[in-house]
C-alpha positions in Angstrom: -2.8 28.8 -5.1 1.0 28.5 -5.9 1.3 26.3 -2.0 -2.1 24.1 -2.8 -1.2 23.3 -5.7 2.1 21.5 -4.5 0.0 19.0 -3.1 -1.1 17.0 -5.9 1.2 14.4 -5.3 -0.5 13.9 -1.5 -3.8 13.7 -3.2 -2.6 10.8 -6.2 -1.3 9.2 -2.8 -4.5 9.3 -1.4 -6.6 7.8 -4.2 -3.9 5.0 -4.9 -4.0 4.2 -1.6 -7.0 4.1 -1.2 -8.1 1.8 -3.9 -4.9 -0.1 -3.0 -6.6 -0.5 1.3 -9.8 -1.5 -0.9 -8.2 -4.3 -2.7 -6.3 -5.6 -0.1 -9.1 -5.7 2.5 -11.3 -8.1 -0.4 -8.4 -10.8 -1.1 -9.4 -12.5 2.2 -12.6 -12.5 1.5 -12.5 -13.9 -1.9 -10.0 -16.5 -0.8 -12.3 -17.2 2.4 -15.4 -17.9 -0.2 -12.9 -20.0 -2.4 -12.4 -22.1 1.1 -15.5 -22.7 1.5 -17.0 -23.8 -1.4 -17.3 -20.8 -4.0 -15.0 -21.9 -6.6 -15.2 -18.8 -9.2 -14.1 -16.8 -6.3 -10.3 -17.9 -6.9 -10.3 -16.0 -10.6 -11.6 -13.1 -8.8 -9.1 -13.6 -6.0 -6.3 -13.4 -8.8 -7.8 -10.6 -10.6 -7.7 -8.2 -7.3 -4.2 -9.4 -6.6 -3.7 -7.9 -9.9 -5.3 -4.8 -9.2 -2.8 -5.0 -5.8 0.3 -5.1 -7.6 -0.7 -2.7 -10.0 -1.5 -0.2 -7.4 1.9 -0.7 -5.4 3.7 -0.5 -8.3 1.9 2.6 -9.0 2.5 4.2 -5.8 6.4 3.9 -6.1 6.5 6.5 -8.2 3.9 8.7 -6.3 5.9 8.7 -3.3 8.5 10.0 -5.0 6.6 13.2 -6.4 4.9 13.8 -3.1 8.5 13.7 -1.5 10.2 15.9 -4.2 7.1 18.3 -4.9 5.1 18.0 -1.5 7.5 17.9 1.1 6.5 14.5 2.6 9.6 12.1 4.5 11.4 10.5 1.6 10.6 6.8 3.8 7.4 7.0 2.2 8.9 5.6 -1.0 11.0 3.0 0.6 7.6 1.9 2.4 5.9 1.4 -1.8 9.1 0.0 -3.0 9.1 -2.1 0.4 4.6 -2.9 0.1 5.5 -3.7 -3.6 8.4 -6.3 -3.0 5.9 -8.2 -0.2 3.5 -8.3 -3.0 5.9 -9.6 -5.8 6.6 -12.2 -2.9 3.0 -12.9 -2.3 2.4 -13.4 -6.3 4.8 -15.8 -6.3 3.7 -17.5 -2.7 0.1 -17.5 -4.3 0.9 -19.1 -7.6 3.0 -21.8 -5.9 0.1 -22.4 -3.5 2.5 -21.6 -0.2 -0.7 -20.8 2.5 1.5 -21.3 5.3 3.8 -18.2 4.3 1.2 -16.6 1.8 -1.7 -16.1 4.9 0.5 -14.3 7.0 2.1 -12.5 4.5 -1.2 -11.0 3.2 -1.9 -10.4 6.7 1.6 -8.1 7.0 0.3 -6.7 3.6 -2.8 -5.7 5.0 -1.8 -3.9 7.7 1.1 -1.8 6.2 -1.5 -0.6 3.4 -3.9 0.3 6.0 -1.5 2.0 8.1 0.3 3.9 4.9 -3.6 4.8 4.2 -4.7 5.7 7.3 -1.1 8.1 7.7 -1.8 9.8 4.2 -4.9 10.8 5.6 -4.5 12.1 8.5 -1.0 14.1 8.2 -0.2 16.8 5.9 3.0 15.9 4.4 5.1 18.0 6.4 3.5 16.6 9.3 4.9 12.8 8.7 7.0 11.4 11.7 10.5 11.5 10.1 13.7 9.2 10.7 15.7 12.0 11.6 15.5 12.5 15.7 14.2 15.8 16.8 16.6 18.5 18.0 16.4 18.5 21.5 15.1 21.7 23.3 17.4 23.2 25.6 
């Protein structure tokens, strides 16, 4: 029970993430009906980037843990601290109404939470690809 319960951190991960994946994944949607005629849709639009920065501000901290406690590559938190400066950015971007750098910027947003998701699911944290090379086997 002593090993499983090490893990916690992995699990927080997993939820905040997942939210986090959710979030992201409706901004373009909302913006998209904004576009095209659904005004209301721009408060919502600001109310889930909210809920975006909120979660990768939150996940800075998780990272950590699941490093420290779990095991899991210490990257991991310079990947939140990285997701949560590109979303600070996009804040700012939105606010100033900057599409041509806010679009593909949300885009590069996208797919580092989905790949961050995607990785938390499918690897135990020991099993995270690592910036240290492999020994080599003689």
């Amino acid at each position: 029970m002593a090993q499983r319960s090490r893990f916690w951190p992995w699990t927080l991960a997993r939820i905040v993430l997942t939210v986090l994946a959710l979030a992201v994944i409706l901004e373009p949607v909302l913006a998209g009906r904004f576009l095209a005629g659904d005004y209301p849709m721009l408060g919502m639009h600001e109310v889930v980037a909210r809920v975006v920065l909120l979660g990768s501000v939150l996940l800075i901290p998780i990272t950590v843990l699941a490093w420290r406690i779990a095991g899991s590559p210490g990257w991991l938190a310079f990947a939140a601290v990285a997701l949560t400066v590109l979303v600070l950015g996009q804040t700012v971007l939105g606010y100033t109404r900057a599409a041509g750098v806010h679009i593909p910027l949300g885009v590069a947003i996208l797919v580092l939470t989905c790949r961050l998701t995607w990785l938390v699911y499918t690897k135990r944290p020991a099993e995270c690809p690592s910036w240290r090379a492999e020994p080599e086997q003689a």
